[in-house]
C-alpha positions as CSV (number, residue, x, y, z in Angstrom):
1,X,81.1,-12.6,18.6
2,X,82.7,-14.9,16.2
3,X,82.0,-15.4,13.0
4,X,80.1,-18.6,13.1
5,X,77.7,-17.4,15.7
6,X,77.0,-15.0,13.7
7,X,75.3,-16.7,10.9
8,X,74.0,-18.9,13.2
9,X,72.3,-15.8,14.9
10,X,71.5,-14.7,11.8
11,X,69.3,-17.6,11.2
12,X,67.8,-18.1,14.1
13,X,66.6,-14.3,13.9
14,X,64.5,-15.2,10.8
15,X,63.3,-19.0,12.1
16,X,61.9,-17.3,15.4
17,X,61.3,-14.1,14.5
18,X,63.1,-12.7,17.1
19,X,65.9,-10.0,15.5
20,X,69.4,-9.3,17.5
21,X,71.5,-6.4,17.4
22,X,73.8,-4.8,14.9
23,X,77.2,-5.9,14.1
24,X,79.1,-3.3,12.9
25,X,80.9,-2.5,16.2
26,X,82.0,-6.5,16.7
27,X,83.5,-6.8,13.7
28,X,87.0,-4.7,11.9
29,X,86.9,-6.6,8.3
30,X,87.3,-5.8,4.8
31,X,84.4,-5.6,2.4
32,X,85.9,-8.7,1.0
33,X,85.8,-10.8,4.1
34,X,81.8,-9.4,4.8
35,X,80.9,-10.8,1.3
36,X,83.0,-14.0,2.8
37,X,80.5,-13.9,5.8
38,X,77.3,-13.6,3.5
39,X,78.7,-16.6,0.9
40,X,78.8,-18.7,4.2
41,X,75.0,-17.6,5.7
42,X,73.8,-18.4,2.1
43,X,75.0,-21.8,2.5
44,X,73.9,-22.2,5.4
45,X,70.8,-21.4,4.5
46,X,70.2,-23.3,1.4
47,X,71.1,-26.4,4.0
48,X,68.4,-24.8,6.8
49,X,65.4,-24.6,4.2
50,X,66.5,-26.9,1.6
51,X,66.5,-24.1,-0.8
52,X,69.1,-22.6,-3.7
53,X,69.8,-19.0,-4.5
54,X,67.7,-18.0,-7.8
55,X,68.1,-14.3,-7.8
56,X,70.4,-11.4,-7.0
57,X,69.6,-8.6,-5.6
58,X,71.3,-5.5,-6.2
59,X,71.2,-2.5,-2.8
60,X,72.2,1.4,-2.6
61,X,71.7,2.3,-6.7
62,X,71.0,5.4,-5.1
63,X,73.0,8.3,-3.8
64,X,70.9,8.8,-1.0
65,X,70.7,5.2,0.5
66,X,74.3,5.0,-0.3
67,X,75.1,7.4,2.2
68,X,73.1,5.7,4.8
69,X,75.6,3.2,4.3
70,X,78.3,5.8,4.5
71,X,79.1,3.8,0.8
72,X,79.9,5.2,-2.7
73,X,78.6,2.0,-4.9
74,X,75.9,-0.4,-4.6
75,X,76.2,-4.1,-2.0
76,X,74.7,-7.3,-3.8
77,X,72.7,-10.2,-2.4
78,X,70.6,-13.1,-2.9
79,X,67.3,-14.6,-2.7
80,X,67.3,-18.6,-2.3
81,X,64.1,-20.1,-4.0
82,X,61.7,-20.1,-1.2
83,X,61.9,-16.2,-1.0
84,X,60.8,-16.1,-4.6
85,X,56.6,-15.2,-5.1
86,X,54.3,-14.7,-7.8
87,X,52.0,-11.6,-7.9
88,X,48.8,-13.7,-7.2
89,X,50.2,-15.1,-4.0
90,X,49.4,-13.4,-0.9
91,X,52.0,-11.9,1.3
92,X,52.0,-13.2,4.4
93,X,53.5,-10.7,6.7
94,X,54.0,-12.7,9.6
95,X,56.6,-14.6,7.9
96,X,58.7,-11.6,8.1
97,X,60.3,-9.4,10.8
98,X,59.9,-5.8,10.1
99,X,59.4,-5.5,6.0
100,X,59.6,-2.4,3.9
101,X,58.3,-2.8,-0.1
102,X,60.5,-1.1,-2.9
103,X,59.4,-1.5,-7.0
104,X,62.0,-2.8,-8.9
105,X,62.7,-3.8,-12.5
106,X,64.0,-7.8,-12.8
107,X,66.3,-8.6,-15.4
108,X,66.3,-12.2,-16.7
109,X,69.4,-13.4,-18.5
110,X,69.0,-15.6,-21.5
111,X,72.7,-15.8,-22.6
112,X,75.6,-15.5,-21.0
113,X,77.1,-11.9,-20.3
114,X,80.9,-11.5,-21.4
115,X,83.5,-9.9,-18.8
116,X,82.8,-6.6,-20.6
117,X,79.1,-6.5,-20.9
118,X,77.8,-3.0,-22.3
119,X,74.2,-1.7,-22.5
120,X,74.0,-3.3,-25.6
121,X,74.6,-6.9,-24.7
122,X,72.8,-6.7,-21.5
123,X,69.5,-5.5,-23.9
124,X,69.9,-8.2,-26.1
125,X,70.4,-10.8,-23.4
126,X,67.7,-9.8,-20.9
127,X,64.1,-10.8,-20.0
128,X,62.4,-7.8,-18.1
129,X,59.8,-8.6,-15.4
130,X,58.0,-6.0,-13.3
131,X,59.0,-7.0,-9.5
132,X,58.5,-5.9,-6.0
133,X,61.2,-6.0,-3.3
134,X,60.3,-7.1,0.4
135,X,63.6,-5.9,2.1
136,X,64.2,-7.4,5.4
137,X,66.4,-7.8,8.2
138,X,67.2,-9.6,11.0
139,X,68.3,-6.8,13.1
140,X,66.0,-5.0,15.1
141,X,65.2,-1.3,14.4
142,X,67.1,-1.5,11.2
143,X,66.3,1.0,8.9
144,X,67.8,3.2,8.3
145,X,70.5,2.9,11.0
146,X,72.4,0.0,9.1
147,X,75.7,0.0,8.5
148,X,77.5,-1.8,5.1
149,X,78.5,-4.6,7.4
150,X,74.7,-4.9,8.5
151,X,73.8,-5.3,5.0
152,X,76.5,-7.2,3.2
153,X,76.2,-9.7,6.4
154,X,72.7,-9.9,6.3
155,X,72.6,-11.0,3.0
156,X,71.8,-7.5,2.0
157,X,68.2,-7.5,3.7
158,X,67.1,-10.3,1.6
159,X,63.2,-11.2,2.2
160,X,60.9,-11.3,-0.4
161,X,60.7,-10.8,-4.1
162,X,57.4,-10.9,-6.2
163,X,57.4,-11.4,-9.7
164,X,54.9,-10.2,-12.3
165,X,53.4,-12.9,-14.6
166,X,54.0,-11.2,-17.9
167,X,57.7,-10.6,-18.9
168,X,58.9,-8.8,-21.6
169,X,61.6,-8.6,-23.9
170,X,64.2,-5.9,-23.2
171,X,64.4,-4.4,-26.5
172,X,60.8,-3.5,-26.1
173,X,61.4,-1.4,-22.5
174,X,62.9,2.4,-22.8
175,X,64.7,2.0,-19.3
176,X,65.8,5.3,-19.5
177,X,62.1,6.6,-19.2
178,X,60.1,4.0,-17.0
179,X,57.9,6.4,-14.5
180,X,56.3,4.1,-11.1
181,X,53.3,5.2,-8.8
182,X,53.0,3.0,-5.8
183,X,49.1,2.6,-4.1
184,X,47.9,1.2,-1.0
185,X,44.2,1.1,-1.0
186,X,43.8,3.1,-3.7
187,X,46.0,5.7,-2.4
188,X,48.9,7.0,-3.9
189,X,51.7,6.7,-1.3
190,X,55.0,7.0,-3.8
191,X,56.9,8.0,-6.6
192,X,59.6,7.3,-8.5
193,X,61.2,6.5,-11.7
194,X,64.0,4.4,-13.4
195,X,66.4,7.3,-13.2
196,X,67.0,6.8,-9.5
197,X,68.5,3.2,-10.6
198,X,72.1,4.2,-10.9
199,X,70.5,6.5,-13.6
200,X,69.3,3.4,-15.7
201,X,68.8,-0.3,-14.1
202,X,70.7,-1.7,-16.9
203,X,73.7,0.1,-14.9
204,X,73.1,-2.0,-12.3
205,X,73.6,-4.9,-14.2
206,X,76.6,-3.8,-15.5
207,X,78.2,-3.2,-11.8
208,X,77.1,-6.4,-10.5
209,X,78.8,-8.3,-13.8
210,X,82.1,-6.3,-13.1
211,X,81.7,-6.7,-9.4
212,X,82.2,-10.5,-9.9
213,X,84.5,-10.8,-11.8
214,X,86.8,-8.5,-9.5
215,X,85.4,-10.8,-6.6
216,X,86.6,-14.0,-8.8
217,X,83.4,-15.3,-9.2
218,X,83.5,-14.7,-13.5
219,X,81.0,-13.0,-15.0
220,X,76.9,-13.1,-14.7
221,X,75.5,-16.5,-16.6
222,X,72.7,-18.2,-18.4
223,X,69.4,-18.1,-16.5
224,X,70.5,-15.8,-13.6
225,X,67.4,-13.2,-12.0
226,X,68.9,-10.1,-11.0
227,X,66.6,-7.8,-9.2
228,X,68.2,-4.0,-10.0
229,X,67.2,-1.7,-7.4
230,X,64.2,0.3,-6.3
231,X,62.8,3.5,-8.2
232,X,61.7,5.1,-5.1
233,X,62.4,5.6,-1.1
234,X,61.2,2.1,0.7
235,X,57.7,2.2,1.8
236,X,57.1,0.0,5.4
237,X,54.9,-2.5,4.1
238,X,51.1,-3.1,5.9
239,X,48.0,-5.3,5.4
240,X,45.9,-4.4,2.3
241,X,46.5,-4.0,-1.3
242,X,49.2,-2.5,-2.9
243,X,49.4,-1.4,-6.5
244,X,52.2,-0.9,-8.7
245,X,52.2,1.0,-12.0
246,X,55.3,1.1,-13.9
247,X,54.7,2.9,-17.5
248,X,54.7,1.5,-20.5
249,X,54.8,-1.9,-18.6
250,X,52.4,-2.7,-16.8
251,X,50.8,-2.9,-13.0
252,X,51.4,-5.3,-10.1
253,X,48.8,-5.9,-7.7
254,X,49.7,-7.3,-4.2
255,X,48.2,-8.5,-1.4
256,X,49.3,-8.7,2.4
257,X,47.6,-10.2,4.9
């Protein structure tokens, strides 16, 4: 397989619905030339459904789904416009392929981040708003039996990502302390915390920023959505009504259909 019909497999998985097969044996790259593969299938894509990236989305912030990867940092991504929902628009599941849901912190940026961005800078620059991350892939039977070149080819599992209405001010979140219970139908189905974010999402930020600018790319701007990583082990996402209470923030309510 060549590189070309690749993305244009890629694509055609998600307009039909119809997922192909792994990757990772058909290709001996560098992690370089995979991001090289996703930049393409991104602008591809933005030509397909006449759409532009507006959010990042940062993968493996976690030991454990770092491994799956067989990884020892996080893989990047993007959502283009038309993946981008509101909490009071329903999910239509049939849009996707085979979905999972992870609760995530979004990080707005109101200024600029300089090429040495600290915890500091990213607190005073940000804009927080609660979020929910519909993973998907265009590979069949994907997780967890992805490889890095899966992801970072795929786009990183790009599919959906709900926003919460309210946003707030990053010096008003303690990041460090952010506890999440996940509901479907009233039932409590998960756990998980902010820890489990490369100990703090604003960490996440941080790597992304750095990450660019050793890719060449210069570091995060003005108005950029970054979507940090899950607090908890991906759910598969049904039909019904999901709930999403983050501490000291706020709760999401979703509906899939």
């Amino acid at each position: 397989m060549q590189v070309n019909e690749l993305i244009t497999a890629l694509i055609n998985a998600e307009s039909n619905k119809e997922p192909i097969n792994f990757i990772k044996d058909k290709f001996d790259l560098s992690e370089g030339e995979y991001y090289d593969i996703q930049k393409e299938l991104v602008k591809q894509k933005e030509a397909k459904f006449n759409s532009s990236v507006a959010v990042y989305k940062i993968s493996m912030t976690s030991s454990e789904t770092q491994a799956i990867a067989n990884t020892h940092e996080p893989a990047y991504g993007t959502f283009l416009a038309y993946q981008i929902q509101k909490e009071t628009e329903e999910i239509n599941l049939t849009d996707l392929l085979d979905p999972l849901l992870e609760p995530e912190i979004v990080f707005q940026l109101n200024e600029d981040l300089s090429s040495d961005a600290d915890y500091q800078e990213v607190i005073e620059k940000s804009t927080i708003y609660l979020g929910a991350e519909i993973p998907d892939s265009r590979y069949s039977n994907w997780f967890p039996n992805f490889s890095l070149t899966d992801l970072i080819c795929d786009n990183a599992f790009s599919g959906r990502l709900i926003l919460s209405e309210d946003s707030f001010a990053a010096e008003e979140v303690a990041f460090e302390e952010i506890d999440m219970q996940l509901y479907h139908n009233n039932k409590l189905i998960e756990e998980g915390a902010s820890k489990n974010v490369l100990g703090n999402p604003i960490n996440s930020i941080i790597w992304l920023n750095n990450k660019h600018i050793s890719q060449g790319y210069g570091h995060l701007t003005k108005g950029l959505k970054i979507s940090s990583g899950t607090l908890s082990a991906p759910v598969r996402l049904q039909p019904g009504e999901y709930k999403i209470v983050f501490s000291g923030l706020g709760t999401m309510k979703l509906n899939c259909l």
